[in-house]
C-alpha positions as a Markdown table, in Angstrom:
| # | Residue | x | y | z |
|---|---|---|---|---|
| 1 | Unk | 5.3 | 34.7 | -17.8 |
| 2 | Unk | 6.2 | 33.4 | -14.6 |
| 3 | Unk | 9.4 | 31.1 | -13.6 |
| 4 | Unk | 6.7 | 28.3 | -12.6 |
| 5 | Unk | 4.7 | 28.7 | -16.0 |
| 6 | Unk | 7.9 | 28.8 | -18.2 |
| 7 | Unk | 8.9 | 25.7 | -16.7 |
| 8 | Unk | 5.5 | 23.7 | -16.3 |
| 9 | Unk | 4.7 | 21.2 | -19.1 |
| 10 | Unk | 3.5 | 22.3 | -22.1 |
| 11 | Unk | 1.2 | 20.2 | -23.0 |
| 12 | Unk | -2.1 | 18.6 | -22.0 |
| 13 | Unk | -2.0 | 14.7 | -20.9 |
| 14 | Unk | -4.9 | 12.1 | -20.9 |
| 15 | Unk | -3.8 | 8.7 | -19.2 |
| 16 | Unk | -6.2 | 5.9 | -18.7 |
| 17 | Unk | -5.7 | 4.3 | -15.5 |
| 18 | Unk | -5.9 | 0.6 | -16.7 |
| 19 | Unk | -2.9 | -0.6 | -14.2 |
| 20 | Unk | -2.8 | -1.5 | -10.6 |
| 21 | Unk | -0.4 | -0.9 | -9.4 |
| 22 | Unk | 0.8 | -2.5 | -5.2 |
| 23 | Unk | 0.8 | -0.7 | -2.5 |
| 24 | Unk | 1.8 | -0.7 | 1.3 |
| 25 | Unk | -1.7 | -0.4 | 2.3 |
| 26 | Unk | -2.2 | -3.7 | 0.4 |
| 27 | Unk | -5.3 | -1.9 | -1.6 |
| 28 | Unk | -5.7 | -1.9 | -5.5 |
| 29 | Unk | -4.5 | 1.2 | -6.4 |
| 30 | Unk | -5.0 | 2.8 | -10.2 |
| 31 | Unk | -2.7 | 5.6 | -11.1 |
| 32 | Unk | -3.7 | 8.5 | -12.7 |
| 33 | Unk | -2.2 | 11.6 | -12.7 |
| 34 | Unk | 1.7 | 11.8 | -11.1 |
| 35 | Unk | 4.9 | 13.0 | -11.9 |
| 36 | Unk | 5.6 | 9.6 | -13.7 |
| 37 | Unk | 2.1 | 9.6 | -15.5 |
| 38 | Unk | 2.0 | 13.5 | -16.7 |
| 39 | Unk | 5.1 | 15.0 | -15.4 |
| 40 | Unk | 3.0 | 16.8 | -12.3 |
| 41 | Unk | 4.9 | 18.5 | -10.1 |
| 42 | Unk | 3.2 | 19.1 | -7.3 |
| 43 | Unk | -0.3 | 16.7 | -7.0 |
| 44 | Unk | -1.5 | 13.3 | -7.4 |
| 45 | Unk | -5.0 | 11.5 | -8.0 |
| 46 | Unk | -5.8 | 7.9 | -8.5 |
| 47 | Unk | -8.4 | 5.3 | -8.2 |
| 48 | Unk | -8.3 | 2.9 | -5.1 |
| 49 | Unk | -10.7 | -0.2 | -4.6 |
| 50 | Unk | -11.1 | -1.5 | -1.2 |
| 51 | Unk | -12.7 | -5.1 | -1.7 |
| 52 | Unk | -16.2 | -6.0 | 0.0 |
| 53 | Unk | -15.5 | -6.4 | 3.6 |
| 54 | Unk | -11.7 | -5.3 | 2.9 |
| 55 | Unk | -9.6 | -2.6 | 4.6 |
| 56 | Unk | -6.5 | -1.5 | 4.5 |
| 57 | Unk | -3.0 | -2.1 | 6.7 |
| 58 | Unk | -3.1 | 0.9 | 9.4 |
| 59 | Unk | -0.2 | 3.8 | 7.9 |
| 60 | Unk | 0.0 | 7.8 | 7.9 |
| 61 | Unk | 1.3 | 9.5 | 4.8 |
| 62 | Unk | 4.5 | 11.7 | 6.4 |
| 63 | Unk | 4.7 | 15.5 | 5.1 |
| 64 | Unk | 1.4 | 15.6 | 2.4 |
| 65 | Unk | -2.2 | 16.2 | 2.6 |
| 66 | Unk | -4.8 | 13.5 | 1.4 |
| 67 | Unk | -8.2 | 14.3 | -0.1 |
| 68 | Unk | -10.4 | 11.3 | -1.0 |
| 69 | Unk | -14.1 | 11.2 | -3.2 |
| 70 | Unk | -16.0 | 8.2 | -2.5 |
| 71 | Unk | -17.3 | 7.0 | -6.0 |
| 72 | Unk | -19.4 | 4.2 | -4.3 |
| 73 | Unk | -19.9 | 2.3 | -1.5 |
| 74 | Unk | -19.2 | 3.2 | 2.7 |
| 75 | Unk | -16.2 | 3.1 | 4.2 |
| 76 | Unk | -15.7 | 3.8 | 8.2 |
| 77 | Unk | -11.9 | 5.4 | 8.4 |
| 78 | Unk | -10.6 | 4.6 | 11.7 |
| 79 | Unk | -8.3 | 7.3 | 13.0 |
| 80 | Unk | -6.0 | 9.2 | 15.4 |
| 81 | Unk | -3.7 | 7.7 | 18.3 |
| 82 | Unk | -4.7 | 4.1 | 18.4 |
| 83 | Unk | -7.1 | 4.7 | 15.6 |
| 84 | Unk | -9.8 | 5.1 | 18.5 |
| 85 | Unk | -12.0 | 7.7 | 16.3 |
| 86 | Unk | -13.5 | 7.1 | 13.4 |
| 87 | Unk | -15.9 | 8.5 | 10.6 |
| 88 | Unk | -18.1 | 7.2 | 7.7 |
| 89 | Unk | -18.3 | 8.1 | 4.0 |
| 90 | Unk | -20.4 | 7.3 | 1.5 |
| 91 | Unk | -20.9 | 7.9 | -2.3 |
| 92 | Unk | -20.8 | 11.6 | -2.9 |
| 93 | Unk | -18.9 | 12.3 | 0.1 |
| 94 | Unk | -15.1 | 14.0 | 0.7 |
| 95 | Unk | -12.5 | 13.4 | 3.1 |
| 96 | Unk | -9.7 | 15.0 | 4.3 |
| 97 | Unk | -6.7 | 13.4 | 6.4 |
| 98 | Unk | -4.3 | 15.6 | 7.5 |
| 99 | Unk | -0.5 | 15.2 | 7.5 |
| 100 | Unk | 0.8 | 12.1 | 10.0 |
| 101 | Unk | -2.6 | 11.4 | 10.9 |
| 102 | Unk | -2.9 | 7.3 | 11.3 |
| 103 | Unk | -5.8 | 6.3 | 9.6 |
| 104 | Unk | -7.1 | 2.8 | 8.4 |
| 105 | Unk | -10.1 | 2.7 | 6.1 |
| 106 | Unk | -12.7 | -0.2 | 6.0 |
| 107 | Unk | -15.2 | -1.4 | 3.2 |
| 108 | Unk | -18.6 | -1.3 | 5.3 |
| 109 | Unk | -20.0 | -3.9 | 2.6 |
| 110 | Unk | -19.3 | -7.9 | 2.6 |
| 111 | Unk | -20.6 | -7.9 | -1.3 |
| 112 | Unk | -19.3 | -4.8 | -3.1 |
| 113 | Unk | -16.3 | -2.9 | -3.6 |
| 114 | Unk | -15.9 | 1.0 | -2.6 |
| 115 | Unk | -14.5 | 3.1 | -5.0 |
| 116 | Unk | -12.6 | 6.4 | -4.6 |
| 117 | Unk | -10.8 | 9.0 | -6.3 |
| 118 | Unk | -7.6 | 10.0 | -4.3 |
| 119 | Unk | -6.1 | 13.6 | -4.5 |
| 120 | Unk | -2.7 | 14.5 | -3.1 |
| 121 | Unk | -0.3 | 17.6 | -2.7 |
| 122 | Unk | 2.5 | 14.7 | -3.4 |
| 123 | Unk | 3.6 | 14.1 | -7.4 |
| 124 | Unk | 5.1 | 10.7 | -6.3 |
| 125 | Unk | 3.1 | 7.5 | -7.9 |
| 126 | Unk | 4.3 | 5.3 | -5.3 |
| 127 | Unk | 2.9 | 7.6 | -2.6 |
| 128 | Unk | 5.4 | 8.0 | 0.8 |
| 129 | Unk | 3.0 | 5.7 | 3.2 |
| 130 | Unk | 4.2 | 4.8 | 6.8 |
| 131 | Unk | 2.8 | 1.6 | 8.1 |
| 132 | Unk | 1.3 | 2.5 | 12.0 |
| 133 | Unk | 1.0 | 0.3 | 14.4 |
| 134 | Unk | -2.0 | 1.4 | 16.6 |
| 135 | Unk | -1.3 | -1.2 | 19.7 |
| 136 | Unk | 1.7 | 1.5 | 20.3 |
| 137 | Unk | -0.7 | 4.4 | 21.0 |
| 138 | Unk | -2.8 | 2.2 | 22.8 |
């Protein structure tokens, strides 16, 4: 048995995302799996809502992949230097953002919510987000 088996968790954990919790994108966010919830070490995955015609305060998440599953809905993600490019996803699709890439993500509808899972190579709960201005790549 290796070092990293021996000392991984024993055990199998369920936990029912039932909490928003704030964040500094200002989106609902709905933990599910983190160091806090399960004792993981080295992901995360939660729930995040963005509200019809809602969006979220332009940040980059410093040092950690994000990996996103839209559950419903289309949501353009503005991104790069000045958040100048952009791309649209839509139930069924994936997403990756890389390391320090800015990004801003924007409900396409004005009636109903968007819904995705959120996967990270980050354990934290209260995820490491840096707000971005884009006016300073502008």
């Amino acid at each position: 048995m290796s070092d990293e088996t021996r000392d991984a968790p024993q055990t199998v954990v369920v936990v029912h995302p039932d909490r928003e919790i704030p964040t500094l994108q200002k989106l609902p966010y709905f933990v599910g799996i983190s160091r806090q919830t399960a004792g993981a070490r080295a992901l995360s995955m939660s729930i995040v809502v963005v509200p019809p015609g809602g969006h979220a305060e332009p940040h980059l998440h410093r040092g950690y992949e994000t990996a996103i599953y839209v559950i419903e809905g289309r949501v353009e993600t503005r991104y790069g230097p000045g958040l100048r490019q952009s791309v649209v996803a839509g139930a069924g699709d994936f997403l990756f953002i890389p390391p320090g890439v800015p990004h801003q993500p924007f409900n396409l509808s004005d009636t109903a919510p968007a819904r995705a899972i959120v996967a990270r190579n980050n354990p934290e709960e209260r995820e490491e987000v840096v707000p971005y201005d884009p006016e300073v790549d502008a």
